[in-house]
C-alpha positions as a Markdown table, in Angstrom:
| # | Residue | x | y | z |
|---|---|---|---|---|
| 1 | Unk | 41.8 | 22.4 | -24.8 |
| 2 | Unk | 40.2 | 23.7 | -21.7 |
| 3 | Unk | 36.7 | 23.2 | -21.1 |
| 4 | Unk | 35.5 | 26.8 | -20.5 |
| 5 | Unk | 31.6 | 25.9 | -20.2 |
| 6 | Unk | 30.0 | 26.7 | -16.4 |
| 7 | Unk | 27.3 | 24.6 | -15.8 |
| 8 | Unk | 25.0 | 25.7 | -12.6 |
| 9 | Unk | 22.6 | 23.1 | -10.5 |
| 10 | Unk | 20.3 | 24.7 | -8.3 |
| 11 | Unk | 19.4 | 22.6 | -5.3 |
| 12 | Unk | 22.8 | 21.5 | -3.1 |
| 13 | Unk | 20.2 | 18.4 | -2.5 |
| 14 | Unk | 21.2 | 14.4 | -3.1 |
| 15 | Unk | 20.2 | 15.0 | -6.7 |
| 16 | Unk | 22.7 | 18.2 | -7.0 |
| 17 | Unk | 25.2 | 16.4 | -5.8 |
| 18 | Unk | 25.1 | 13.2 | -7.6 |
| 19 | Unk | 24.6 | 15.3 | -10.7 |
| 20 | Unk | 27.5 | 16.9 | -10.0 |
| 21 | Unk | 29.7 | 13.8 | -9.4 |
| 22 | Unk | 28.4 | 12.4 | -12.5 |
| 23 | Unk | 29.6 | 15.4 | -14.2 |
| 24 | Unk | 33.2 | 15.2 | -12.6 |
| 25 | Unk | 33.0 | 10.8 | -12.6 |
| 26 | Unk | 32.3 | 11.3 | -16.8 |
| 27 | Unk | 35.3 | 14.0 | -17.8 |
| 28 | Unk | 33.4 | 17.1 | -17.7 |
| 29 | Unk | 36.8 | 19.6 | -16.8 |
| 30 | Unk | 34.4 | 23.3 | -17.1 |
| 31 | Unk | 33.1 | 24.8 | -14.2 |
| 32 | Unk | 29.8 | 23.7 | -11.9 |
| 33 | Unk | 28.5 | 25.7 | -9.8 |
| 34 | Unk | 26.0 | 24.0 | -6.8 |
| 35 | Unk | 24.1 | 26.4 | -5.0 |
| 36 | Unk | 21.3 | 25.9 | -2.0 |
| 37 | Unk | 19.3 | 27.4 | 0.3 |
| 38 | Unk | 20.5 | 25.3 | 3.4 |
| 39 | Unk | 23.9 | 25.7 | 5.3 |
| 40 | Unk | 24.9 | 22.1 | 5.4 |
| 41 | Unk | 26.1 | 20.5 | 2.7 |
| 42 | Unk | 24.1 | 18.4 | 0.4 |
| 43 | Unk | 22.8 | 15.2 | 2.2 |
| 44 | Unk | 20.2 | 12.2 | 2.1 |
| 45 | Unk | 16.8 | 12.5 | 3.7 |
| 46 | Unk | 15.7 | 8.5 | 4.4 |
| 47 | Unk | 17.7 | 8.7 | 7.7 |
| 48 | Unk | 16.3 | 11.6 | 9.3 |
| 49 | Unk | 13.1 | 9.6 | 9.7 |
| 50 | Unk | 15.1 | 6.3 | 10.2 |
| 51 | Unk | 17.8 | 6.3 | 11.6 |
| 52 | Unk | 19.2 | 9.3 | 13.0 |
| 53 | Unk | 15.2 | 10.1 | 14.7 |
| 54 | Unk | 16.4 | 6.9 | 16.0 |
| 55 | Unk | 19.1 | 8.2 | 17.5 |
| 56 | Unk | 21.2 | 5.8 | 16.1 |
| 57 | Unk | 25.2 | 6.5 | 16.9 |
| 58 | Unk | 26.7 | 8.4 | 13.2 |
| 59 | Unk | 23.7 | 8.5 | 11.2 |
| 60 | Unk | 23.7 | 12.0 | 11.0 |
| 61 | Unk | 27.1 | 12.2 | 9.2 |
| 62 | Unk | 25.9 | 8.8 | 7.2 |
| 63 | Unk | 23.2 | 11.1 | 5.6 |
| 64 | Unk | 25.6 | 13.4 | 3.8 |
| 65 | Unk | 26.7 | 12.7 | 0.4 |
| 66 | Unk | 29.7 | 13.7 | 0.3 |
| 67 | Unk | 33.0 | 13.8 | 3.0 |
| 68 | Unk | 33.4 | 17.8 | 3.5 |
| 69 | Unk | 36.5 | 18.0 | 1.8 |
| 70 | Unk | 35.0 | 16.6 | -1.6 |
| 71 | Unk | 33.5 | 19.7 | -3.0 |
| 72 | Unk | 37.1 | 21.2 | -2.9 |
| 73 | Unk | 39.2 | 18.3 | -3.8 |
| 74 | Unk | 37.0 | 18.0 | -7.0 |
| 75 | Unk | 36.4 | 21.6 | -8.0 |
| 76 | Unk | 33.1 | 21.8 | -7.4 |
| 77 | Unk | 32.2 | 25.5 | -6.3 |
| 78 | Unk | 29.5 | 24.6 | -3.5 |
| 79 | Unk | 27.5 | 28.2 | -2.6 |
| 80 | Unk | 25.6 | 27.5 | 0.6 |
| 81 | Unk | 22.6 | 29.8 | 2.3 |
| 82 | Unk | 22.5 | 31.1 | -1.1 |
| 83 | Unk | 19.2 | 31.6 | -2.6 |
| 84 | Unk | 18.6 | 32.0 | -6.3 |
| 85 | Unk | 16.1 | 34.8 | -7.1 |
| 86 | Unk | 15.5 | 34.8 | -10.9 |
| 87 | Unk | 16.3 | 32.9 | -13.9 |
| 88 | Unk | 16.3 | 34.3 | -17.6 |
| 89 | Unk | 17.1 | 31.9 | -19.5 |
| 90 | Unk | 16.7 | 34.0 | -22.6 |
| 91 | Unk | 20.1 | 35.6 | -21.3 |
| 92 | Unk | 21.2 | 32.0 | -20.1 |
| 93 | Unk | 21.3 | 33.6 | -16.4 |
| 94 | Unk | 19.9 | 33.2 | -12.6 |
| 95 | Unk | 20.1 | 35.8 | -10.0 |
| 96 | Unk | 21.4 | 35.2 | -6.6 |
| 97 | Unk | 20.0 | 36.7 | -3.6 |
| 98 | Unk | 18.3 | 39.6 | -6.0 |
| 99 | Unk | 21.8 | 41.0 | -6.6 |
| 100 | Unk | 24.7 | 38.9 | -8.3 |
| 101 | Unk | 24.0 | 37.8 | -11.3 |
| 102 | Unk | 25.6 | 34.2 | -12.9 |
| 103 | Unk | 26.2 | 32.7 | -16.4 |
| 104 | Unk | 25.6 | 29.4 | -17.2 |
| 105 | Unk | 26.0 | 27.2 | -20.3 |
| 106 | Unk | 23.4 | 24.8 | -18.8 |
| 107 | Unk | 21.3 | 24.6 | -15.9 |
| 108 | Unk | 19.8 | 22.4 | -14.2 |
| 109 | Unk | 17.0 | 23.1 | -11.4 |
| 110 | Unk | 17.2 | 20.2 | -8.2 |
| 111 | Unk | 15.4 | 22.9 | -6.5 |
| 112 | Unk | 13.2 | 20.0 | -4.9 |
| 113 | Unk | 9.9 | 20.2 | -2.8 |
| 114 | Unk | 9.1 | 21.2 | 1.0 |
| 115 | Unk | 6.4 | 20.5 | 3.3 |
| 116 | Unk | 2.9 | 21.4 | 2.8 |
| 117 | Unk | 1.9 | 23.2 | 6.2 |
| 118 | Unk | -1.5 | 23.8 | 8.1 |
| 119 | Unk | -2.7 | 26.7 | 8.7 |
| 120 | Unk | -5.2 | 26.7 | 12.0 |
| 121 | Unk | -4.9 | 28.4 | 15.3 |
| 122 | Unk | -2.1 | 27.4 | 17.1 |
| 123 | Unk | 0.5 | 26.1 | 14.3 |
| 124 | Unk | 3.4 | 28.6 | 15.3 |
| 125 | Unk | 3.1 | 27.0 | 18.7 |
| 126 | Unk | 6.7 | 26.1 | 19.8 |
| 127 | Unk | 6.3 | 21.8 | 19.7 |
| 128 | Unk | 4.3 | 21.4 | 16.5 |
| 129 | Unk | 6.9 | 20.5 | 14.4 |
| 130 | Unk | 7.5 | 19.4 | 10.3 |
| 131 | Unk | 9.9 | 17.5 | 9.1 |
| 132 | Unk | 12.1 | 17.9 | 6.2 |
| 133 | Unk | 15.8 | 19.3 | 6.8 |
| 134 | Unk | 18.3 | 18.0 | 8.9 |
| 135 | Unk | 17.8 | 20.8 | 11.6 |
| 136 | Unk | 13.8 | 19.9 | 11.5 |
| 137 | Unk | 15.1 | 16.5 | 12.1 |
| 138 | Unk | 17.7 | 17.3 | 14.8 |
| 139 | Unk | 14.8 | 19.6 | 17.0 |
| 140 | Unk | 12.6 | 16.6 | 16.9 |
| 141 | Unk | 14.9 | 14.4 | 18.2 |
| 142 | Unk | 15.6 | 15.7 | 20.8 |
| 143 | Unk | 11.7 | 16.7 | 21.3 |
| 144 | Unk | 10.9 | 12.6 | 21.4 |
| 145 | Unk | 13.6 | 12.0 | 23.4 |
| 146 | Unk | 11.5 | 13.7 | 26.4 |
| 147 | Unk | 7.8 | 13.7 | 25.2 |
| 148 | Unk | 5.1 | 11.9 | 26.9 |
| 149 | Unk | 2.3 | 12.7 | 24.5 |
| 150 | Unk | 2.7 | 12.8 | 20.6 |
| 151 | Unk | 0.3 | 13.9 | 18.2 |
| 152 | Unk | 1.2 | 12.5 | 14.3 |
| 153 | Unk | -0.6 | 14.6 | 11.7 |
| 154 | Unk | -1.0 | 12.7 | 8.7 |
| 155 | Unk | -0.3 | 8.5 | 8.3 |
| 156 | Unk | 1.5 | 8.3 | 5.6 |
| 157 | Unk | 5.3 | 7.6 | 4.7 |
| 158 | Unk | 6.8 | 10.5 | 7.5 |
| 159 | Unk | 4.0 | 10.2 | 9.8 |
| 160 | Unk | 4.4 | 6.4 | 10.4 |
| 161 | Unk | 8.1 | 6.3 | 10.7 |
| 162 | Unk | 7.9 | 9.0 | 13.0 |
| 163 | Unk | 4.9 | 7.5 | 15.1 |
| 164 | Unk | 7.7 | 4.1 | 15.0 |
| 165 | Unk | 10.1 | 6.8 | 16.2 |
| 166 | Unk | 8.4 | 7.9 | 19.4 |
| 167 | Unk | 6.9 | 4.7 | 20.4 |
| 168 | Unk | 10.8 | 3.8 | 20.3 |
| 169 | Unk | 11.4 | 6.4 | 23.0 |
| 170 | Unk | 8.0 | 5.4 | 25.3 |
| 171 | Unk | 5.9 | 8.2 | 24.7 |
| 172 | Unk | 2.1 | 8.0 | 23.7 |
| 173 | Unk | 1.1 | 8.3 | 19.7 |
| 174 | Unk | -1.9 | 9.4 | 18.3 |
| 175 | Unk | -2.0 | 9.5 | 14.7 |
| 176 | Unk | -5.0 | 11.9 | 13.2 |
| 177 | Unk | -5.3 | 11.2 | 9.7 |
| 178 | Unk | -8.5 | 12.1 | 7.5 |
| 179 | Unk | -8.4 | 9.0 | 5.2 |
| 180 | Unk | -10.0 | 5.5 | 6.8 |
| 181 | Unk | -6.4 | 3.6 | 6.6 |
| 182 | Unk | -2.4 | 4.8 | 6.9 |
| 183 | Unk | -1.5 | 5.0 | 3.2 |
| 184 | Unk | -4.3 | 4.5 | 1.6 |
| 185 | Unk | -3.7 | 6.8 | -1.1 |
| 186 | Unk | -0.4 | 5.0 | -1.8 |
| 187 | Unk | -1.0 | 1.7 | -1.0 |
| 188 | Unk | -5.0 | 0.9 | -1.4 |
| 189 | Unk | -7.1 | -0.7 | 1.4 |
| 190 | Unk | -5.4 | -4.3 | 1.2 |
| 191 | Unk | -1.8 | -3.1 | 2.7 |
| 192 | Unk | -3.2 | -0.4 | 4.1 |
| 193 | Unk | -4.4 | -2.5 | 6.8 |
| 194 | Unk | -1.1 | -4.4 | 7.6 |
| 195 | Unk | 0.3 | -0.5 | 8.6 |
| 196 | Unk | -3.0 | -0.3 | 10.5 |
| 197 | Unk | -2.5 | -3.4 | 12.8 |
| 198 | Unk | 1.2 | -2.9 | 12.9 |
| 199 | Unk | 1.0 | 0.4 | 14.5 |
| 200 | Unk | -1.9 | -0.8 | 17.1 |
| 201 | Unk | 0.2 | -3.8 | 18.3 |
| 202 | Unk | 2.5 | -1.5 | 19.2 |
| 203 | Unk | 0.2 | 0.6 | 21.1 |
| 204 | Unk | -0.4 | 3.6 | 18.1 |
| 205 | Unk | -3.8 | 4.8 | 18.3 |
| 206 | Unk | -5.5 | 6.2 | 14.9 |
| 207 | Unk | -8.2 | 8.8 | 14.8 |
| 208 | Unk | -9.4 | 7.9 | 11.2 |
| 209 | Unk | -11.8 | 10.5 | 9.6 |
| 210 | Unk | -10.5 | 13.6 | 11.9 |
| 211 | Unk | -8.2 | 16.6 | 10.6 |
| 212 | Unk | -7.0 | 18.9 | 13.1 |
| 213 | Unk | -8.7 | 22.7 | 14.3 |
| 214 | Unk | -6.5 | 24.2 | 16.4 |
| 215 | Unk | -3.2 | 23.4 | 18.9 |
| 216 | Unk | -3.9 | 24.8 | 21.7 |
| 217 | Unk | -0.9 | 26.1 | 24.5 |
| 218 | Unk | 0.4 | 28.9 | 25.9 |
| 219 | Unk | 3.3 | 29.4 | 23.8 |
| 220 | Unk | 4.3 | 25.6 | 23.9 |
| 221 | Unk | 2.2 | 22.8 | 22.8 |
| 222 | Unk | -0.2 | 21.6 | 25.5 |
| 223 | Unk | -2.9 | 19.5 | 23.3 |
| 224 | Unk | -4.5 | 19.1 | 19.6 |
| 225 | Unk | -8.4 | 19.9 | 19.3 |
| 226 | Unk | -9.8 | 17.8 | 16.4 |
| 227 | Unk | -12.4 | 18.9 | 14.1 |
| 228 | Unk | -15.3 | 17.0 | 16.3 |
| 229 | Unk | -13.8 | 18.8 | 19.3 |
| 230 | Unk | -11.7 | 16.0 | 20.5 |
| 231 | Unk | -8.4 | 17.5 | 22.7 |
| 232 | Unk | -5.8 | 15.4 | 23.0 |
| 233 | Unk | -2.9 | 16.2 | 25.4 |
| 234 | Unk | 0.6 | 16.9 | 23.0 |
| 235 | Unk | 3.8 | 17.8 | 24.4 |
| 236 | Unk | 4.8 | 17.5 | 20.4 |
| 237 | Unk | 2.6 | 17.6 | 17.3 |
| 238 | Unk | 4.2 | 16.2 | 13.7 |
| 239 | Unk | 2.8 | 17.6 | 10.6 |
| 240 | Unk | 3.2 | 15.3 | 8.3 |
| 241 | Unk | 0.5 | 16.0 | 5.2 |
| 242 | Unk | 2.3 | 16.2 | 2.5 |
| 243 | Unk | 5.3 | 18.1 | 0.0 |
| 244 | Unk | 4.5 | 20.4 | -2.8 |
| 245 | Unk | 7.5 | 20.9 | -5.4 |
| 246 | Unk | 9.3 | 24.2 | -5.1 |
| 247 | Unk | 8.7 | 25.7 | -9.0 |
| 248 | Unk | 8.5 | 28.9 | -8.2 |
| 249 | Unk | 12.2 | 29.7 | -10.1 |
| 250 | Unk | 10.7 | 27.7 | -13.1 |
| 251 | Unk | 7.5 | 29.6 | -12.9 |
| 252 | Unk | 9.3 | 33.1 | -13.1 |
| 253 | Unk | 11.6 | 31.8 | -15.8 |
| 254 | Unk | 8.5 | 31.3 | -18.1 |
| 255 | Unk | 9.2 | 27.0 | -18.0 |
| 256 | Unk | 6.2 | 24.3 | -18.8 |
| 257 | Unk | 4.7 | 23.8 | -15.3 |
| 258 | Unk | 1.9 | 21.5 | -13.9 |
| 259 | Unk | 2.5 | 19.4 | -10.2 |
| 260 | Unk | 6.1 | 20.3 | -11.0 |
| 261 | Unk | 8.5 | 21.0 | -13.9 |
| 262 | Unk | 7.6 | 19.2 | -17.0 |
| 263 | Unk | 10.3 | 17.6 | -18.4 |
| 264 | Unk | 10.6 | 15.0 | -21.5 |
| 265 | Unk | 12.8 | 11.8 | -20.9 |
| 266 | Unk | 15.5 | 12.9 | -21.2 |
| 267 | Unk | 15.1 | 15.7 | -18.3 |
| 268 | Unk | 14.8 | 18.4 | -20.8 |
| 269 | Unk | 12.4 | 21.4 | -19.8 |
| 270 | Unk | 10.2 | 23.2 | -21.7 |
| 271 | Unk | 14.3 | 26.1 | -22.2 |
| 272 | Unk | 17.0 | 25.2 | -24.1 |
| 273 | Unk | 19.9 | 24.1 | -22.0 |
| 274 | Unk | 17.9 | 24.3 | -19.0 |
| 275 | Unk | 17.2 | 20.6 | -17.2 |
| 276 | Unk | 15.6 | 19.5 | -14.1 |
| 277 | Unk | 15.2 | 16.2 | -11.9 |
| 278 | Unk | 14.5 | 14.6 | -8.7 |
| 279 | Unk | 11.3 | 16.0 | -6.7 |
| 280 | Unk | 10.3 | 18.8 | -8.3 |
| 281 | Unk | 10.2 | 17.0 | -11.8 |
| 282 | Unk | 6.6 | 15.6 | -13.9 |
| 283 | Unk | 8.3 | 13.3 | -15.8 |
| 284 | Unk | 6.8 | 12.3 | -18.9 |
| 285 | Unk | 7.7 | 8.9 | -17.9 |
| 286 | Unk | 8.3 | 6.1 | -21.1 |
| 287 | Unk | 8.0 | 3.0 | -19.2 |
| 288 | Unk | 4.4 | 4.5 | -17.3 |
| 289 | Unk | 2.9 | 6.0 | -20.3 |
| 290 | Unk | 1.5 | 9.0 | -18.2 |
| 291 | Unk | 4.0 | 11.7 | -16.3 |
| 292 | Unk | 4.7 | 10.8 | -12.5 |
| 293 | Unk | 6.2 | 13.0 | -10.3 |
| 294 | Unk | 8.1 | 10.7 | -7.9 |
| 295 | Unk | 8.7 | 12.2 | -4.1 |
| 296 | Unk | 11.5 | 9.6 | -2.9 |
| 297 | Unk | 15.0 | 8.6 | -2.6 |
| 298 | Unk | 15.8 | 6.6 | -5.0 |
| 299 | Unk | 14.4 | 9.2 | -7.8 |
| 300 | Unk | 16.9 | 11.9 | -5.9 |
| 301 | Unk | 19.6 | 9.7 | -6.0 |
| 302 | Unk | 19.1 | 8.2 | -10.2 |
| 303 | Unk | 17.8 | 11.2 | -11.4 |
| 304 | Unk | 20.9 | 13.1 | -10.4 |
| 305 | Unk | 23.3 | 10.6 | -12.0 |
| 306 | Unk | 20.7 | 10.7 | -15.5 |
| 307 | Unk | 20.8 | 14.5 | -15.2 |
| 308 | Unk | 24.4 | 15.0 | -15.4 |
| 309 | Unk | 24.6 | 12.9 | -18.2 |
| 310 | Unk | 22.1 | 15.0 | -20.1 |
| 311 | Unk | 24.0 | 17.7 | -19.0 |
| 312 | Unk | 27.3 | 16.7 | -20.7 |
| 313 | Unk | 24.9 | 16.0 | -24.0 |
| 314 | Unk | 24.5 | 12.2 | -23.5 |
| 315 | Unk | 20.9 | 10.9 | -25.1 |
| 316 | Unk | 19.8 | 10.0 | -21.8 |
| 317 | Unk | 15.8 | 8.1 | -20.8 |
| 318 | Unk | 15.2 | 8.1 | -17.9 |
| 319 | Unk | 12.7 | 5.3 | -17.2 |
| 320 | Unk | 13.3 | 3.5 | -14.0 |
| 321 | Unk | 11.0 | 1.8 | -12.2 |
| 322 | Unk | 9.7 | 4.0 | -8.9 |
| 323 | Unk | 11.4 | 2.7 | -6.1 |
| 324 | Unk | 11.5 | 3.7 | -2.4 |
| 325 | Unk | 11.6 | 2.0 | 0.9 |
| 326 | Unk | 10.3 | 1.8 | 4.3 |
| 327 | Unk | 11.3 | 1.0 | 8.2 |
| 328 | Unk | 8.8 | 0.5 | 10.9 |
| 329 | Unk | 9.6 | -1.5 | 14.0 |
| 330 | Unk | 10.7 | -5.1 | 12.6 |
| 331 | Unk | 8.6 | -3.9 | 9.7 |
| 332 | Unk | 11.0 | -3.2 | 6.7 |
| 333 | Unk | 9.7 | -3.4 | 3.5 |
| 334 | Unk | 10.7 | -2.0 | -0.7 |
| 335 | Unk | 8.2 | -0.8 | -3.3 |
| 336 | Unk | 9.0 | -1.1 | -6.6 |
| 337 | Unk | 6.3 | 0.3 | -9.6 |
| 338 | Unk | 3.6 | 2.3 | -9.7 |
| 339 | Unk | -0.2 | 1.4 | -9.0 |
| 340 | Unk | -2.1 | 4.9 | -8.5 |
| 341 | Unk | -5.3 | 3.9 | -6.2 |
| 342 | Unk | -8.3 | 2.1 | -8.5 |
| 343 | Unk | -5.4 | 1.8 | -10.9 |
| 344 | Unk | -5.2 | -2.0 | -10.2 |
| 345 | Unk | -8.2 | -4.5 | -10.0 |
| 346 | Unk | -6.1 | -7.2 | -7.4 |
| 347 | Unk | -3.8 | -7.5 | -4.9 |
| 348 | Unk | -2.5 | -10.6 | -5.0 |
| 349 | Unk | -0.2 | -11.6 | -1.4 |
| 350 | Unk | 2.5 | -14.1 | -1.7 |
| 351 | Unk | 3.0 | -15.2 | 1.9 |
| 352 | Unk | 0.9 | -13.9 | 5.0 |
| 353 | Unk | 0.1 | -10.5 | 5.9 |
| 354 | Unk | -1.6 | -11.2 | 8.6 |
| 355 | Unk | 0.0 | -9.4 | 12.0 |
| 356 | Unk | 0.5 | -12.7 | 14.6 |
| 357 | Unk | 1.2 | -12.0 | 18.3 |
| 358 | Unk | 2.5 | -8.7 | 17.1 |
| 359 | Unk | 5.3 | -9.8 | 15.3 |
| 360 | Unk | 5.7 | -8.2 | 11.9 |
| 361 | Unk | 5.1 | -10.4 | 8.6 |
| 362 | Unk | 7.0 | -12.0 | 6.0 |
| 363 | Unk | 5.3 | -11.3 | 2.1 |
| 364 | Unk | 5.4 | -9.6 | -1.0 |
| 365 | Unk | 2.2 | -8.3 | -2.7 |
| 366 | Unk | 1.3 | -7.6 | -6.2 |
| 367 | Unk | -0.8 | -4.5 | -7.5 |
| 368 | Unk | -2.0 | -6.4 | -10.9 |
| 369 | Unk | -4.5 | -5.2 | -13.4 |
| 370 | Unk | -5.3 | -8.1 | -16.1 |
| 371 | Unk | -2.9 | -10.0 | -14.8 |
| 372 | Unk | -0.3 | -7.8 | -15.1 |
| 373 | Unk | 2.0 | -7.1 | -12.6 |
| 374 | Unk | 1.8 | -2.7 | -11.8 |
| 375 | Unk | 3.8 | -3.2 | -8.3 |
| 376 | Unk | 5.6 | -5.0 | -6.2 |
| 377 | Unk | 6.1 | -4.6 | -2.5 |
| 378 | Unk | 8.4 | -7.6 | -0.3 |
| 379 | Unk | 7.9 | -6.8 | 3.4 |
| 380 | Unk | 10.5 | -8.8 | 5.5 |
| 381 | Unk | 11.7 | -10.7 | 2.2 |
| 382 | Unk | 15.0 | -9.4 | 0.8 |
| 383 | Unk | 17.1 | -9.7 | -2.2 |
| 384 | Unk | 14.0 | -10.0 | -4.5 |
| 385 | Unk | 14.0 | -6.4 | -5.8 |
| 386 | Unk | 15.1 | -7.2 | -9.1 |
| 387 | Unk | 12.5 | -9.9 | -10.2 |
| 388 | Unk | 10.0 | -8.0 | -9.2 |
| 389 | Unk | 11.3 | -4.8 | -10.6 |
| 390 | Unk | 11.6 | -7.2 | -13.9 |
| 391 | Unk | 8.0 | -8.2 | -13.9 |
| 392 | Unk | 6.7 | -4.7 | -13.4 |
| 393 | Unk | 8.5 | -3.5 | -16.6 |
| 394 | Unk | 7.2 | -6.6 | -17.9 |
| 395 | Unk | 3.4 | -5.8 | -16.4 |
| 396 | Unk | 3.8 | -1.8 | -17.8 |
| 397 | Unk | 4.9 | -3.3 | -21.1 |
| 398 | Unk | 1.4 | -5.6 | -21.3 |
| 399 | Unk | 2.3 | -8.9 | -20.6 |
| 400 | Unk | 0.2 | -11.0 | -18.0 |
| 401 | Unk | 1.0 | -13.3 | -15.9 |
| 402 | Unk | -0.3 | -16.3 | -14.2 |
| 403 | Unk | -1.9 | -15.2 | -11.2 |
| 404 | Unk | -2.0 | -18.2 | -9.2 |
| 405 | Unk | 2.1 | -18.8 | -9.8 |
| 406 | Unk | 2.5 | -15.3 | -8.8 |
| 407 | Unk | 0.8 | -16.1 | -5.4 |
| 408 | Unk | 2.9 | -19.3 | -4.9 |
| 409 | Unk | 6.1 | -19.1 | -3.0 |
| 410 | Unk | 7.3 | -22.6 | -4.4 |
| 411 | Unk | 7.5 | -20.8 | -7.9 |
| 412 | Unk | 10.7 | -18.4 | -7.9 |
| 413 | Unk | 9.8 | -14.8 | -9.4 |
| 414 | Unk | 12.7 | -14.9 | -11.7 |
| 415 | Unk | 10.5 | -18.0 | -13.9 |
| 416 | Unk | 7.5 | -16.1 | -13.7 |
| 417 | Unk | 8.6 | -14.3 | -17.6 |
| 418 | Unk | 9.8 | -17.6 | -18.6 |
């Protein structure tokens, strides 16, 4: 018997799409619908940082998910530049562009985050540019590709990559950022400091302590005043400060919302039928004990493979362990776990952080509170993810380990449990 059930996934984003091959990949035969707000087809957004700012020969095409033929070939109705208005889900129903109106059996909202924006004099200025789409990524491209002066707003994840970016192509860097270290929300002050000296041995400077009042230019970008009164000559300026989760469909269709969509474990919102995942979600995460809203890649990319599950009625908990990565000059590095700042009492470093002649370090450092393992970061050191990811299940779960083995490269991680 046919499946007659329409299922509908707001957000043509890496989530949308990986919910919707899950759906396909698991025997689902109804109808899905995948609608976005962007014209291109659904694709990844590491590389538009990485790779492609790069200008690295096919990464563009590398970040989509999908070839273009697979929407087609697997009956999956792809709506682009389509925006979705309303959602009742009283009726079980969303709105498209205030006018057409769509049944669905079950829903689920990928509708993701975008880019928190400044507002001073001067930000419409044509060369102060974000970055978050693919377009945003191809316009700075080619803006680095000719720029002698850059000013990065904001050091953390996007700002640094993009400072790596135009120090790729020659130009000056300036990085304004109001904290005292890159990252040091994220990673506290002991890493923090390795993304400090990396940057300035590659000539970056930082203006620690500053936030930006005005660009100033005469219709293009000519320099960035700081709030001390600082001007600093910019053919470009990169915002970088931040995402906020798009919720606003959620909000209007009466859903539980705090710092995104609340959801339960298994991706359920506060509707029946109705399920969410990847950026926009405040997951009341099992393996934390608190809810997270995770901002990367690798929650786009699981959470829309655990979503369509849920979708087809699979008892799904989602509890992986936060996960994202990072590319700076000879600088790559992967985080696993999650150590919110004054979360953790120690960092303990296996190997030496220390930047030497400029050359980028090999080590892997522990967030640990009670000698339990939080986090895990291997910078330069591959093929470790897994015993670390192990021992920060292990360190969530409460069990401790011994420090001073931890620290010691002659002890493999994989014994540490033992």
């Amino acid at each position: 018997m046919a499946d007659e059930r329409t299922f509908v996934i707001v957000g043509a984003s890496l989530t949308g799409a990986k919910a919707a091959e899950t759906l396909r990949a698991d025997g689902f035969t109804g109808k899905i619908i995948l609608i976005g707000e962007e014209t291109e087809r659904p694709y990844e957004r590491p590389p538009l940082s990485k790779d492609h700012l790069h200008g690295k020969e096919g990464a563009r095409e590398k970040a989509f998910v999908h070839e273009p033929g697979w929407y087609a070939e697997h009956d999956v109705d792809l709506r682009l530049a389509t925006r979705v208005t309303h959602l009742d889900p009283a009726t079980r129903s969303v709105t498209l562009d205030g006018v057409d109106e769509l049944h669905y059996d079950r829903l689920l909202l990928a509708t993701g985050s975008r880019v928190r924006t400044l507002d001073v004099p001067g930000a419409t200025l044509n060369g102060v540019r974000y970055l978050r789409t693919i377009d945003e990524s191809d316009a700075l491209l080619g803006h680095l590709r000719t720029a002698t002066d850059v000013v990065i707003v904001g050091a953390g994840w996007i700002g640094l990559e993009t400072a790596a970016a135009a120090r790729h192509y020659g130009a000056n860097v300036t990085v304004v950022e109001l904290a005292d270290l890159p990252l040091q929300a994220v990673l506290g002050d002991e890493v923090a400091r390795v993304y400090r000296e990396l940057h300035e041995a590659h000539g970056v400077t930082f203006r620690f302590g500053s936030k930006v009042a005005s660009f100033n230019g005469s219709g293009t970008l000519s320099s960035v005043v700081l709030d001390d009164g600082t001007e600093i000559p910019a053919d470009v300026a990169v915002v970088g400060v931040g995402i906020q989760p798009n919720t606003e469909l959620a909000v209007d269709g009466g859903l539980a919302v705090d710092n995104g969509i609340l959801v339960d474990a298994g991706l359920r919102t506060s509707a029946a039928d109705v399920y969410a995942a990847g950026d926009v979600v405040n997951l009341d995460h099992p393996l934390l004990g608190r809810r997270v809203r995770v901002e990367h890649w690798a929650n786009a990319l699981n959470g829309g493979k655990a979503a369509g599950k849920a979708l087809l009625g699979e008892e799904v908990t989602y509890d992986r362990v936060p996960y994202f990565f990072s590319d700076q000059y000879d600088l790559g590095m992967e985080y696993s776990g999650y150590a919110a700042r004054g979360g953790y009492d120690r960092v303990v470093f296996r190997g030496d952080p220390s930047i030497a002649g400029g050359k980028a370090p090999e080590f892997i450092a522990f967030w640990t509170k009670d000698g339990r393992v939080l986090a895990g970061m291997n910078a330069n050191v591959w093929d470790v993810t897994d015993p670390i990811q192990a021992l920060v299940r292990a360190g969530h779960k409460g069990t401790a380990v011994d420090l001073a083995k931890l620290a010691d490269p002659d002890v493999p991680l994989d014994k540490l449990l033992d």
